[in-house]
N, C-alpha and C positions, 0 to 999 in steps of 0.2 A: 577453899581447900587449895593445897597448894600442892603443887608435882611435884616428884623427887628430880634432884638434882639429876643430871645426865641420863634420865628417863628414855626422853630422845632427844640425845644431843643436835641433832638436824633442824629440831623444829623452830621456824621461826619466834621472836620477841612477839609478843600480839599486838604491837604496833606496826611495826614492819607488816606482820600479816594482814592485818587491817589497810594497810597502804596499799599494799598489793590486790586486794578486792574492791577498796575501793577507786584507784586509778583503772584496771581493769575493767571492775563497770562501768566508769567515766566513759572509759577507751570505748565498749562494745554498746554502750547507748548511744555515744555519739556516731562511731562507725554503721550504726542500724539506720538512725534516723536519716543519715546523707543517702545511704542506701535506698531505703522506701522515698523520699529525696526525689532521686536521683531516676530512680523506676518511673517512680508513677505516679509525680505531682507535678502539672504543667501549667501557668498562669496564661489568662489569653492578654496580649498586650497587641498595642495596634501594628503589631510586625507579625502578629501569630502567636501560636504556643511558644510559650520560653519556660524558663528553668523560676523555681519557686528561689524565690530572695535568702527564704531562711537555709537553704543549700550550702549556699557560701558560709554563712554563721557556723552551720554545722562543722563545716569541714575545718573551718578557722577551732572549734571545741575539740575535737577529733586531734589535730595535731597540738592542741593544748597537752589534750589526754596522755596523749602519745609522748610527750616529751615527759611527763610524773612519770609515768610507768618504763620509761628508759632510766630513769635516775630509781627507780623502787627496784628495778632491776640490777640495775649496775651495783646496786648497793649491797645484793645478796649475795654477788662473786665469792668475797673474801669468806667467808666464812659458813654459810648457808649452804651453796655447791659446791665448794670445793672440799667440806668435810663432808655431804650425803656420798661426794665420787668417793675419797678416800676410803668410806665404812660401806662401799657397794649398796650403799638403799638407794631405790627408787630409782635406779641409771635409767633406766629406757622411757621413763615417762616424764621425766625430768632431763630427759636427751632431747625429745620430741619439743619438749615448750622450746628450748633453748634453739635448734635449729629454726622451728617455726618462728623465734620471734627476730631470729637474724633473716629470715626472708623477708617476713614483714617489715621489715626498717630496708632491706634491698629493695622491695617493690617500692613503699614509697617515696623512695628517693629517684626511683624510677618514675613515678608519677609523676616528681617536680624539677625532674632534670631531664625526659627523654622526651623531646621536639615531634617526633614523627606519630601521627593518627595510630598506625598499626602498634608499634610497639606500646605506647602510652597504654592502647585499649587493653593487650595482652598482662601492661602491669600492673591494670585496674582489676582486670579479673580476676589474676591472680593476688592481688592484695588482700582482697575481702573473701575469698576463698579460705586464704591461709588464714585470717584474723576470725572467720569463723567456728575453722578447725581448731584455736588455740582455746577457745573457751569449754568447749568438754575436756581439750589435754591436760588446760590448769585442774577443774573439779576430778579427773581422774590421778593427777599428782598426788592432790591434796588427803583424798579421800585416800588414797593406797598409802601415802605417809602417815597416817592417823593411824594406820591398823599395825602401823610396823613390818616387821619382819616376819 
């Protein structure tokens, strides 16, 4: 079956949209696994507990993730958000992803360029904080774009 044309002009090609869930779950599987990781998986080596091998893997997958989903992103500018802003759909929850995922690229850039223990710690929490938050924001987007206006 096929949509009418300009149905909802907003809505993504279902490739694109497809990109965007699947770089996103890329993104929050690997940011989950560094996380549980990171928590509460410690190898005993002859120095003590250390950090699990597959950590570093993870996080090397995570900014894989992270860099599709900046280009899945980048790619909706032109015509995706800047005609839902034009015809007022979806501003506030399609605001939220957008600020959320300019913090998330600010934290982690904070992660990999801020030297000192404290600060570093603060952009760790706040990283996966914010990437946590962005996965109910995308499904509330998504969900309230489907239903229209």
């Amino acid at each position: 079956m096929r949509r009418k044309k300009n149905a909802r002009p907003t809505r993504l090609p279902r490739w694109q949209e497809y990109a965007v869930y699947v770089s996103l779950g890329a993104l929050t599987l690997t940011g989950l696994v560094w996380l549980g990781l990171d928590w509460g998986v410690r190898v005993e080596s002859e120095f003590g507990p250390e950090r699990h091998p597959a950590e570093h893997w993870a996080m090397i997958a995570h900014g894989i993730a992270a860099y599709a989903f900046l280009v899945v992103g980048g790619a909706m500018i032109p015509v995706h958000i800047k005609l839902g802003w034009s015809l007022d759909r979806n501003k506030v929850s399609g605001l939220w992803l957008g600020v959320g995922s300019v913090i998330a690229v600010i934290t982690a850039l904070g992660l990999y360029y801020l030297g000192g223990e404290g600060a570093r710690s603060t952009a760790s929490l706040a990283h996966w904080l914010v990437g946590l938050v962005l996965i109910p924001a995308l499904i509330i987007h998504a969900v309230r774009g489907r239903r229209g206006r």
